[in-house]
PyMOL Python script that loads the backbone (N, CA, C, O; Angstrom):
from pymol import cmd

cmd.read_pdbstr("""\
ATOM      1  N   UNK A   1       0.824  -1.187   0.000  1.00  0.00           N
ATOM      2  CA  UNK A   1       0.000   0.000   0.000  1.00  0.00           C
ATOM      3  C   UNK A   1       0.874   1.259   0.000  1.00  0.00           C
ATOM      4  O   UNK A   1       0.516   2.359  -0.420  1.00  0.00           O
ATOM      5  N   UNK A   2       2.099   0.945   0.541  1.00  0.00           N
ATOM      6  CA  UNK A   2       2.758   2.110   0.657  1.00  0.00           C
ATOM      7  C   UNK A   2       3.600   2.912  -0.379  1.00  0.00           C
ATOM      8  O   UNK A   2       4.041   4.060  -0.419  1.00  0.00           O
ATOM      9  N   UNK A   3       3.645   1.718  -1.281  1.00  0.00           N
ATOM     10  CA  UNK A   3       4.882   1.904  -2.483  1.00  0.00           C
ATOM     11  C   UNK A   3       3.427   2.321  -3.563  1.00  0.00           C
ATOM     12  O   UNK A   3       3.685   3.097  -4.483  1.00  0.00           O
ATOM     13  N   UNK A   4       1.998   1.832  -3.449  1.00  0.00           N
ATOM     14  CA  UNK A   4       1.176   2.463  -4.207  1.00  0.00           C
ATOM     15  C   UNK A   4       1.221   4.248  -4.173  1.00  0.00           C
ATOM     16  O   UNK A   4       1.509   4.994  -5.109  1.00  0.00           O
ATOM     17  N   UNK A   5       0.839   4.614  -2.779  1.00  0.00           N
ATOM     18  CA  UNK A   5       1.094   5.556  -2.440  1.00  0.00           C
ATOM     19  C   UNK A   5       2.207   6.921  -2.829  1.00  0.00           C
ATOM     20  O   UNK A   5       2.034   8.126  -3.012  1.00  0.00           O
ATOM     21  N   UNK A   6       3.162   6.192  -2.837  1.00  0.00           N
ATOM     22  CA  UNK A   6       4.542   6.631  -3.518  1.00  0.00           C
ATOM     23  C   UNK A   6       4.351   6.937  -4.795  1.00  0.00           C
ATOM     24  O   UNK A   6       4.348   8.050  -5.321  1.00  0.00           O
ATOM     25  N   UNK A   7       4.148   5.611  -5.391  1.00  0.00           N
ATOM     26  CA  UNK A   7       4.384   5.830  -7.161  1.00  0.00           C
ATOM     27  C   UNK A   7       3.003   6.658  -7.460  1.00  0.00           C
ATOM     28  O   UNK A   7       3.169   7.180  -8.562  1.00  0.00           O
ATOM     29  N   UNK A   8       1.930   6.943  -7.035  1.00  0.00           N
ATOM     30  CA  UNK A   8       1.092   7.983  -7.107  1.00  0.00           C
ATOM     31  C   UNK A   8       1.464   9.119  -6.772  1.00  0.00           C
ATOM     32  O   UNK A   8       1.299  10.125  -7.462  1.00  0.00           O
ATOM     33  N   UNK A   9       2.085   9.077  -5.521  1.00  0.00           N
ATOM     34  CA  UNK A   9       2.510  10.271  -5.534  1.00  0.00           C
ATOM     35  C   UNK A   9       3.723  10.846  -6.244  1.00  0.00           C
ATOM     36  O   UNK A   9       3.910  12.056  -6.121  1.00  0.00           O
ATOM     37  N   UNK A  10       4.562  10.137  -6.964  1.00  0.00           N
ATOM     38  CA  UNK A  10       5.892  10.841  -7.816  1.00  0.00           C
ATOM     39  C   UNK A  10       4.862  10.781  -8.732  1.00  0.00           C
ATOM     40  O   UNK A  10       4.444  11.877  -9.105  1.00  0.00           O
ATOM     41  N   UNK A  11       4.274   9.674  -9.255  1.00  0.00           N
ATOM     42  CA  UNK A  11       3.203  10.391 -10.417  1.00  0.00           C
ATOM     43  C   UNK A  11       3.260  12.280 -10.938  1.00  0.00           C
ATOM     44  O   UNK A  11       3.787  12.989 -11.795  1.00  0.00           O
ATOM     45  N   UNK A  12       2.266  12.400  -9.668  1.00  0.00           N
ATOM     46  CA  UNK A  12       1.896  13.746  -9.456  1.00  0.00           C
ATOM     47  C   UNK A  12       2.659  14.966  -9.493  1.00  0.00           C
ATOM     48  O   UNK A  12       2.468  16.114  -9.893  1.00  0.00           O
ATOM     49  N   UNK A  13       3.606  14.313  -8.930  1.00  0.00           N
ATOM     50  CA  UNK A  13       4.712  15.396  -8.995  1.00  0.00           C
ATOM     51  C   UNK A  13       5.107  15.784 -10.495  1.00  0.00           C
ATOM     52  O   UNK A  13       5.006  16.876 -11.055  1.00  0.00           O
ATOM     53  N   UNK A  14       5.559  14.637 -10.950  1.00  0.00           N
ATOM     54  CA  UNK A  14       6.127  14.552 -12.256  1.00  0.00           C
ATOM     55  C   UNK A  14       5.357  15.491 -13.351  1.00  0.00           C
ATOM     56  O   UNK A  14       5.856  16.515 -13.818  1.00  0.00           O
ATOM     57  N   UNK A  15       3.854  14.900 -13.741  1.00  0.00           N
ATOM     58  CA  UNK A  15       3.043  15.932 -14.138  1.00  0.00           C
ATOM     59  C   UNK A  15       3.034  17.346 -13.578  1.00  0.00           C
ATOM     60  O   UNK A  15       3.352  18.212 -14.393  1.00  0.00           O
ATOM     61  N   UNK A  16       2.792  17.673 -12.590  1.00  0.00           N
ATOM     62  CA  UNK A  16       3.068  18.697 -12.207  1.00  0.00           C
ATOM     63  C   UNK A  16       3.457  19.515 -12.569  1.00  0.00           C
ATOM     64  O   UNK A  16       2.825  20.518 -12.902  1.00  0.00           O
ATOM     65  N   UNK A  17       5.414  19.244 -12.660  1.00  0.00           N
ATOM     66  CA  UNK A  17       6.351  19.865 -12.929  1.00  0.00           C
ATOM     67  C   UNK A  17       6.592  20.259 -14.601  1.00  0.00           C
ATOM     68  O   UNK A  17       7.015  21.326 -15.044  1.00  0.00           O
ATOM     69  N   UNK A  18       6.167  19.002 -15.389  1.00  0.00           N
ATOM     70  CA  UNK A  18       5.771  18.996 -16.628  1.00  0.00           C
ATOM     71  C   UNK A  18       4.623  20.038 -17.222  1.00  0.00           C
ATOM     72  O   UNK A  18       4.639  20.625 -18.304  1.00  0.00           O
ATOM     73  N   UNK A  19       3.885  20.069 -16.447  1.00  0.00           N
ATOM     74  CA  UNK A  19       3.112  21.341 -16.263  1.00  0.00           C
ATOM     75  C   UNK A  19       4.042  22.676 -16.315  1.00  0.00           C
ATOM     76  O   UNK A  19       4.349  23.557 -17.118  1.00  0.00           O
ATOM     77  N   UNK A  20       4.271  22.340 -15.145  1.00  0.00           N
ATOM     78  CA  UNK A  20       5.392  23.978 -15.101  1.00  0.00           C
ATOM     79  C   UNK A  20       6.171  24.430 -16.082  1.00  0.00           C
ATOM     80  O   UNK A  20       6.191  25.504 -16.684  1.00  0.00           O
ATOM     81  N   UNK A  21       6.957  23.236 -16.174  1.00  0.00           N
ATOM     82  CA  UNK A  21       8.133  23.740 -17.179  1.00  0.00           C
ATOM     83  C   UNK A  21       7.361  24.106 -18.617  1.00  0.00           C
ATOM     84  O   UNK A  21       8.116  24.654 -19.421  1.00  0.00           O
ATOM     85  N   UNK A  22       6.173  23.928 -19.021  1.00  0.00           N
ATOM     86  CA  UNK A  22       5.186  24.054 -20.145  1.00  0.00           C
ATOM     87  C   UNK A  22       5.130  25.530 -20.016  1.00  0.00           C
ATOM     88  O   UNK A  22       5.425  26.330 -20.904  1.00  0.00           O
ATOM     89  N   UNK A  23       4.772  25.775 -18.962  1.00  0.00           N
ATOM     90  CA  UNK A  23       4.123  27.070 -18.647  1.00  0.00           C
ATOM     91  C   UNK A  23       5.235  27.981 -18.530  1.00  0.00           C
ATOM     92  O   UNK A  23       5.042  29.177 -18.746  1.00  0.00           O
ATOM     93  N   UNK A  24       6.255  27.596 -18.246  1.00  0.00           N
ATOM     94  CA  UNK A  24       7.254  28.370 -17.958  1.00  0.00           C
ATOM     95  C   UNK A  24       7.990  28.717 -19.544  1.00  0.00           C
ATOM     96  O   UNK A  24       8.547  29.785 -19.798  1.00  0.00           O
ATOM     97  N   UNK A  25       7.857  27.639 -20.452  1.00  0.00           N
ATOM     98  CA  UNK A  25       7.984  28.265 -21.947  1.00  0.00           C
ATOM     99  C   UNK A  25       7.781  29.148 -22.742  1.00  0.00           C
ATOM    100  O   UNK A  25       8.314  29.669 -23.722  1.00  0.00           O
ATOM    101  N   UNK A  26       6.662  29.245 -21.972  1.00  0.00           N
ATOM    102  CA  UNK A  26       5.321  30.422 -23.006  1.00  0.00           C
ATOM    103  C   UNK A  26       5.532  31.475 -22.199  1.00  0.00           C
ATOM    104  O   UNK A  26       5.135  32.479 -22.789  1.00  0.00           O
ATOM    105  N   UNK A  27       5.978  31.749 -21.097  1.00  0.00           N
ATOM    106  CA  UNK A  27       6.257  33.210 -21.022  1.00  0.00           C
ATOM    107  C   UNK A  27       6.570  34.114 -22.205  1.00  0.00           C
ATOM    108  O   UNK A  27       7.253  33.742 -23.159  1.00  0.00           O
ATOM    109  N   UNK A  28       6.081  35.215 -22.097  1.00  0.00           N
ATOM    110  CA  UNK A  28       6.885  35.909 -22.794  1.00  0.00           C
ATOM    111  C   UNK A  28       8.082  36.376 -22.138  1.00  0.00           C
ATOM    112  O   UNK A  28       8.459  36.069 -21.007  1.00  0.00           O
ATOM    113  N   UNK A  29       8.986  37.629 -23.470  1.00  0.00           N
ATOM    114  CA  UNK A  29      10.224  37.807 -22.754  1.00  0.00           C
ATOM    115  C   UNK A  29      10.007  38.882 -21.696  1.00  0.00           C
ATOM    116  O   UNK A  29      10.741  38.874 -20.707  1.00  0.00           O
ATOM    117  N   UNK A  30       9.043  39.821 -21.827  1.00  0.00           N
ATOM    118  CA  UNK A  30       8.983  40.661 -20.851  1.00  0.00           C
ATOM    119  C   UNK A  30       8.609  40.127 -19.261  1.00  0.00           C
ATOM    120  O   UNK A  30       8.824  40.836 -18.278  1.00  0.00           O
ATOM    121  N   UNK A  31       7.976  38.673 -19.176  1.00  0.00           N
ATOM    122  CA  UNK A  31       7.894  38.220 -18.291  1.00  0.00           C
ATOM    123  C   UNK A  31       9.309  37.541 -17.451  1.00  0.00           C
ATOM    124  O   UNK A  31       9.543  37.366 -16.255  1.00  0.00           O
ATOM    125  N   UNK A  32      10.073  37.274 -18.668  1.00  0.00           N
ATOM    126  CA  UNK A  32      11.492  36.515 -18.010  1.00  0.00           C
ATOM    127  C   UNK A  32      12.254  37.339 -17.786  1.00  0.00           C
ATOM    128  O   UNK A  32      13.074  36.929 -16.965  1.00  0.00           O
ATOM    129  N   UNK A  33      12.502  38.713 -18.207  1.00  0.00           N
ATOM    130  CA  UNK A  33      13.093  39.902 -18.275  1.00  0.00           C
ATOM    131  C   UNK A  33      12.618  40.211 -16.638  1.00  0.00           C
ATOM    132  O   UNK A  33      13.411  40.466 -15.732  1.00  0.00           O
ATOM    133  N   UNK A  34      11.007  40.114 -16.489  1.00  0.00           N
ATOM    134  CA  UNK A  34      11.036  41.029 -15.083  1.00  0.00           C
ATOM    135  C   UNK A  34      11.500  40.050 -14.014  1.00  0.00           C
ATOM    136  O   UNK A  34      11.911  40.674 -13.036  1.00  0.00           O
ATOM    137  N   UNK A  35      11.583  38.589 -13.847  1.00  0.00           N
ATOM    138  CA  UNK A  35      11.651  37.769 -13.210  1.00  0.00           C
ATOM    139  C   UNK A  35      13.501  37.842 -13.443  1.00  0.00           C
ATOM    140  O   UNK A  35      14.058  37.474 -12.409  1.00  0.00           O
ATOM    141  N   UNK A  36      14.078  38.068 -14.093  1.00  0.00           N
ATOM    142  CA  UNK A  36      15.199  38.023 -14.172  1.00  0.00           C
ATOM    143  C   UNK A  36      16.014  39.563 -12.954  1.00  0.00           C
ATOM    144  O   UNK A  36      16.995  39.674 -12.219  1.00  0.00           O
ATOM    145  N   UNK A  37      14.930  40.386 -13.371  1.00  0.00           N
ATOM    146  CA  UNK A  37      15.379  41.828 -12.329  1.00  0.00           C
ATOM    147  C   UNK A  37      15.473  41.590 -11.156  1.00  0.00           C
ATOM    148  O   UNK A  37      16.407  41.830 -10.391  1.00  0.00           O
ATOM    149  N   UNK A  38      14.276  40.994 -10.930  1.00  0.00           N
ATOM    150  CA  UNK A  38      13.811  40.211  -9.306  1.00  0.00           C
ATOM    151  C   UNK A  38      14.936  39.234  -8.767  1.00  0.00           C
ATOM    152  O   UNK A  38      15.477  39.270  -7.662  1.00  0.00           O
ATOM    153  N   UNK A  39      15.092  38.612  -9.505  1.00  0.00           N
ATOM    154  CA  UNK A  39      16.258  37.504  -8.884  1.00  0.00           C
ATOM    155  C   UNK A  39      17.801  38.427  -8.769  1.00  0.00           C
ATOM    156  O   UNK A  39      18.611  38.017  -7.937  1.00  0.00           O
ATOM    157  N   UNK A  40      18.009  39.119  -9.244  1.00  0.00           N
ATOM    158  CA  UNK A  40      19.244  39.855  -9.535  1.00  0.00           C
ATOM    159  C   UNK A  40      19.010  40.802  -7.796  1.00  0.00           C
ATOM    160  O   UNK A  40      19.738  40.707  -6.808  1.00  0.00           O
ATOM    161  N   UNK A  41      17.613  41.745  -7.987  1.00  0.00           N
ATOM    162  CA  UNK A  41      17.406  42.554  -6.677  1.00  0.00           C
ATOM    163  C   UNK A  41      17.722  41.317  -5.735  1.00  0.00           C
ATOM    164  O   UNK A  41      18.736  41.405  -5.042  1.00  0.00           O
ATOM    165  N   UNK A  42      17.146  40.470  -5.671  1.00  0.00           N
ATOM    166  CA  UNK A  42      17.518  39.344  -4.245  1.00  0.00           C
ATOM    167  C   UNK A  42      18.645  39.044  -4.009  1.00  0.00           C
ATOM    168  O   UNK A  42      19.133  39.048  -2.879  1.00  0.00           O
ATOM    169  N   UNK A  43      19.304  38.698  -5.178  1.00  0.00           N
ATOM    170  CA  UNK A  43      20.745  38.474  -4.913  1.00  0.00           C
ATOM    171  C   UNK A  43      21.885  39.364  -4.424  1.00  0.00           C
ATOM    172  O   UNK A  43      22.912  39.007  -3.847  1.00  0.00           O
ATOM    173  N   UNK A  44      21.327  41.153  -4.926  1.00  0.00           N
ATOM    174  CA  UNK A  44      21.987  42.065  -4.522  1.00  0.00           C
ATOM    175  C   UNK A  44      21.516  42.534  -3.019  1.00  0.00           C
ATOM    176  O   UNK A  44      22.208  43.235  -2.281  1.00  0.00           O
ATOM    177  N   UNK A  45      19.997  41.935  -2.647  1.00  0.00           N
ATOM    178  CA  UNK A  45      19.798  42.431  -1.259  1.00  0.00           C
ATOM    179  C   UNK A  45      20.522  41.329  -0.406  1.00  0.00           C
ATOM    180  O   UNK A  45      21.034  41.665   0.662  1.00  0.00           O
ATOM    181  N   UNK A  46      20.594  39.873  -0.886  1.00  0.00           N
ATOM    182  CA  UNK A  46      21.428  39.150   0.260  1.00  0.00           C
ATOM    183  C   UNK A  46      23.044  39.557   0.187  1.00  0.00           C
ATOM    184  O   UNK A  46      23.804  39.302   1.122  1.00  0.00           O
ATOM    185  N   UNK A  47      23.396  40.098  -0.810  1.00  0.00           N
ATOM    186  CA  UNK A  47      25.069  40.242  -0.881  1.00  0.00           C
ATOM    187  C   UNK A  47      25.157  41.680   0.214  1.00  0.00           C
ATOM    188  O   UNK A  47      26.270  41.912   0.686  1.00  0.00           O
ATOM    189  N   UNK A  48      24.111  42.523   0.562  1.00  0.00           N
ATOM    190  CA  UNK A  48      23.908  43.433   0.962  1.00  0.00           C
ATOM    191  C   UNK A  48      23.946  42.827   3.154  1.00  0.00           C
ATOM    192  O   UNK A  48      24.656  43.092   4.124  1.00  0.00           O
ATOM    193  N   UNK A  49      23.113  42.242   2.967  1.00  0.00           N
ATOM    194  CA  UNK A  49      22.744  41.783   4.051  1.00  0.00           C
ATOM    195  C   UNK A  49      24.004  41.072   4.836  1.00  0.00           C
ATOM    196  O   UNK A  49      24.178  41.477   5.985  1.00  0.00           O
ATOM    197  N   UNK A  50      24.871  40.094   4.369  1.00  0.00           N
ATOM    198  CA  UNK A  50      25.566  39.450   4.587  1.00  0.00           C
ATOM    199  C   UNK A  50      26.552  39.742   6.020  1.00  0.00           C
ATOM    200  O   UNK A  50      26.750  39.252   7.132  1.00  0.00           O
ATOM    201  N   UNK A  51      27.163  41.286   4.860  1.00  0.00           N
ATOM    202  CA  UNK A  51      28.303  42.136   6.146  1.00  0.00           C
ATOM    203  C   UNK A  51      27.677  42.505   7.353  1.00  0.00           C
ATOM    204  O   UNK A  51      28.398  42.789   8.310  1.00  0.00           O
ATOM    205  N   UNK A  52      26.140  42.557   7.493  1.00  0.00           N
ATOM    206  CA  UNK A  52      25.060  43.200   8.919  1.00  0.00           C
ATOM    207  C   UNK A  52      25.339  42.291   9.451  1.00  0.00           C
ATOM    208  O   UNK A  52      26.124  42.260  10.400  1.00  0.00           O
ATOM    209  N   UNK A  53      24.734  41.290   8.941  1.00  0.00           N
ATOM    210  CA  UNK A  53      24.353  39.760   9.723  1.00  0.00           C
ATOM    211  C   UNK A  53      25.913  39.446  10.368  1.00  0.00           C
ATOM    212  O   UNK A  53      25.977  40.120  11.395  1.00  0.00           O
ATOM    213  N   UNK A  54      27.030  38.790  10.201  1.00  0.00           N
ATOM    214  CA  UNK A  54      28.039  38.775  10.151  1.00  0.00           C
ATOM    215  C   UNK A  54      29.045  39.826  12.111  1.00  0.00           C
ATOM    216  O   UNK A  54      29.711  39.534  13.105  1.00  0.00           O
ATOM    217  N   UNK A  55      28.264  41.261  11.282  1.00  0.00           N
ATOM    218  CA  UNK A  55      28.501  42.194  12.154  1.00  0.00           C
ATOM    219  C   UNK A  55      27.869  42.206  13.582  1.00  0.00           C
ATOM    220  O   UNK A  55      28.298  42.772  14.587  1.00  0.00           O
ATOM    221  N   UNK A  56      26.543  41.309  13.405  1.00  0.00           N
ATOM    222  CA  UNK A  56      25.485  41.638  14.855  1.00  0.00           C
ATOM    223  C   UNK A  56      26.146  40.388  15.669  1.00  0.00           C
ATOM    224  O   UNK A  56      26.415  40.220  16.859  1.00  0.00           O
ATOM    225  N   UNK A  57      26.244  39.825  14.848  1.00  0.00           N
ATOM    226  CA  UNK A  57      26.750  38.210  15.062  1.00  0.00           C
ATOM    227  C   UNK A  57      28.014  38.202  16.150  1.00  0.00           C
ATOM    228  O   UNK A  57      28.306  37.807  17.279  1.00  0.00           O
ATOM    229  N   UNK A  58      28.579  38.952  14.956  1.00  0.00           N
ATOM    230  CA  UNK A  58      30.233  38.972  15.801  1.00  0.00           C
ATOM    231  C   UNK A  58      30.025  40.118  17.358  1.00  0.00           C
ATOM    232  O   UNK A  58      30.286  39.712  18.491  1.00  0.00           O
ATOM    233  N   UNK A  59      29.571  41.393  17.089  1.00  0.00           N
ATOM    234  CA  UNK A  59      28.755  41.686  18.393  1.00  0.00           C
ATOM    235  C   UNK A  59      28.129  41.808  19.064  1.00  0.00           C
ATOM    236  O   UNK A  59      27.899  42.812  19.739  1.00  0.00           O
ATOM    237  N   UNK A  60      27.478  40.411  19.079  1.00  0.00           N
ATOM    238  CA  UNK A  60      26.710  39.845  19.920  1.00  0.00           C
ATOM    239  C   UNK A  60      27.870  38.762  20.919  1.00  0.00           C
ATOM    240  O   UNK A  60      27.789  38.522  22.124  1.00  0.00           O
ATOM    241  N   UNK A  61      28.591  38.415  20.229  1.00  0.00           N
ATOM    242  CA  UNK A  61      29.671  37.631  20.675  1.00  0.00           C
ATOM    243  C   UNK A  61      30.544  38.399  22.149  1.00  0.00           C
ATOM    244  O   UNK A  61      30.622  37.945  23.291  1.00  0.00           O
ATOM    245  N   UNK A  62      31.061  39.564  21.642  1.00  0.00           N
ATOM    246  CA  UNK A  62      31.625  39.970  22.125  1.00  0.00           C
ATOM    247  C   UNK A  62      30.946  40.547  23.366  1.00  0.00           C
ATOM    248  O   UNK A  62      31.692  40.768  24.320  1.00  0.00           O
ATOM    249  N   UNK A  63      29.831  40.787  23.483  1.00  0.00           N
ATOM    250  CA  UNK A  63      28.855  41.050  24.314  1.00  0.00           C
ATOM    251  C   UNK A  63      28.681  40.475  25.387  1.00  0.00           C
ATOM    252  O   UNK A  63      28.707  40.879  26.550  1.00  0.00           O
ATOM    253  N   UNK A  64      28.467  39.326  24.857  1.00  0.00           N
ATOM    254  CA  UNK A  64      28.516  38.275  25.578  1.00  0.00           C
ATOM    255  C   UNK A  64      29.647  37.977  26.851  1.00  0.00           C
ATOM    256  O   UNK A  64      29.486  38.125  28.063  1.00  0.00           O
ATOM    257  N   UNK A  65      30.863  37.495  26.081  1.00  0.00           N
ATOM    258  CA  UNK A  65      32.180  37.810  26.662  1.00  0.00           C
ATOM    259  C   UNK A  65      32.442  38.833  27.254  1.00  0.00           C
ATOM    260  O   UNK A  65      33.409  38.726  28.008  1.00  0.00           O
ATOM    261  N   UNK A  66      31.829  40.076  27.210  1.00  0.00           N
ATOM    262  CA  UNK A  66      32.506  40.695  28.234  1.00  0.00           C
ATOM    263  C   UNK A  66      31.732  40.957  29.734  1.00  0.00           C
ATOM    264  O   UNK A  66      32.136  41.436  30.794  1.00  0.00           O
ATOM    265  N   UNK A  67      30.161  40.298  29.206  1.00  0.00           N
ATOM    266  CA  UNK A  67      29.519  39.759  30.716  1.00  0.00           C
ATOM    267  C   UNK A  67      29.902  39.210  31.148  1.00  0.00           C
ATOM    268  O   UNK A  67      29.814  39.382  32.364  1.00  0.00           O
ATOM    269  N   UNK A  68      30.796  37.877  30.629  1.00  0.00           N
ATOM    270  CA  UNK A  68      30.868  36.833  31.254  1.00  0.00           C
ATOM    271  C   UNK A  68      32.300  37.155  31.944  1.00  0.00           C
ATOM    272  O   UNK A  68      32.635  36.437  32.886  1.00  0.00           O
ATOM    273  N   UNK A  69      33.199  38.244  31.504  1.00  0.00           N
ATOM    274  CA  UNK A  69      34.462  38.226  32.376  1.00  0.00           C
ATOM    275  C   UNK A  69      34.065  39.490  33.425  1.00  0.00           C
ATOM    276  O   UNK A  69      34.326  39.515  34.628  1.00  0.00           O
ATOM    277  N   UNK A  70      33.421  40.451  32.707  1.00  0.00           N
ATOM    278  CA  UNK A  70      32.894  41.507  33.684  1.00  0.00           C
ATOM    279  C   UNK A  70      32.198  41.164  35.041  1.00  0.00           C
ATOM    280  O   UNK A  70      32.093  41.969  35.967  1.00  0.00           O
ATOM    281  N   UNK A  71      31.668  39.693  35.057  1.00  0.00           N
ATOM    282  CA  UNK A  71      30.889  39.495  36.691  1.00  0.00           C
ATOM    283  C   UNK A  71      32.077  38.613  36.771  1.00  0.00           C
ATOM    284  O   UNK A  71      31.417  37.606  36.511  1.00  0.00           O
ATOM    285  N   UNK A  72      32.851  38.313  36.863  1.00  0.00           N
ATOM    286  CA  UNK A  72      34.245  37.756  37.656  1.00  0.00           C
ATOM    287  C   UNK A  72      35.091  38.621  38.255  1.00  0.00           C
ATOM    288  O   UNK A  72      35.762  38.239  39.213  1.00  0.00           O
ATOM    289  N   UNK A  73      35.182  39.941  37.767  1.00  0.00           N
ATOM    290  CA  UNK A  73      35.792  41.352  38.233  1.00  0.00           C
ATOM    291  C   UNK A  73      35.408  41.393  39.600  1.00  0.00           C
ATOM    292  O   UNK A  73      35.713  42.360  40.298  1.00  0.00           O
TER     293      UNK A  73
END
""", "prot")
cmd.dss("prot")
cmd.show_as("cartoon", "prot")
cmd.util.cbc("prot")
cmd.orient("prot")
C-alpha cells in the first residue's frame, strides 16, 4: 500500500512539474526579463545583508564575553 502511495505520488509530482516547465515556456520575454530583475534585486539584497548579519553576530559575541568576564571582576 505504501509503495502504491509513492508511485502515485511521484506520479503527481512529475506531471506537475511537466506542467510547469510548459508554462514556464510560453512566457513571454517581458515576463522573463522582469523575473530576471527580481532575482538579480535578491541576490543584490542578500550580498547586501551578509556584512550586517556577520557584524550583529560577531557583536553579539563579544557582548557576551565581556559579561561573562565583567561578573568575575
Amino acid at each position: 500500500m505504501k509503495n502504491a502511495k509513492t508511485m502515485v505520488g511521484a506520479s503527481v509530482l512529475g506531471a506537475v512539474s511537466m506542467m510547469a516547465m510548459s508554462a514556464h515556456a510560453a512566457l513571454p520575454t517581458e515576463a522573463t526579463a522582469a523575473m530576471t530583475a527580481i532575482g538579480t534585486g535578491v541576490t543584490d539584497a542578500e550580498s547586501a545583508a551578509w556584512p550586517i548579519i556577520g557584524a550583529a553576530l560577531t557583536a553579539g559575541i563579544v557582548i557576551k564575553l565581556v559579561k561573562r568576564f565583567a561578573n568575575k571582576v
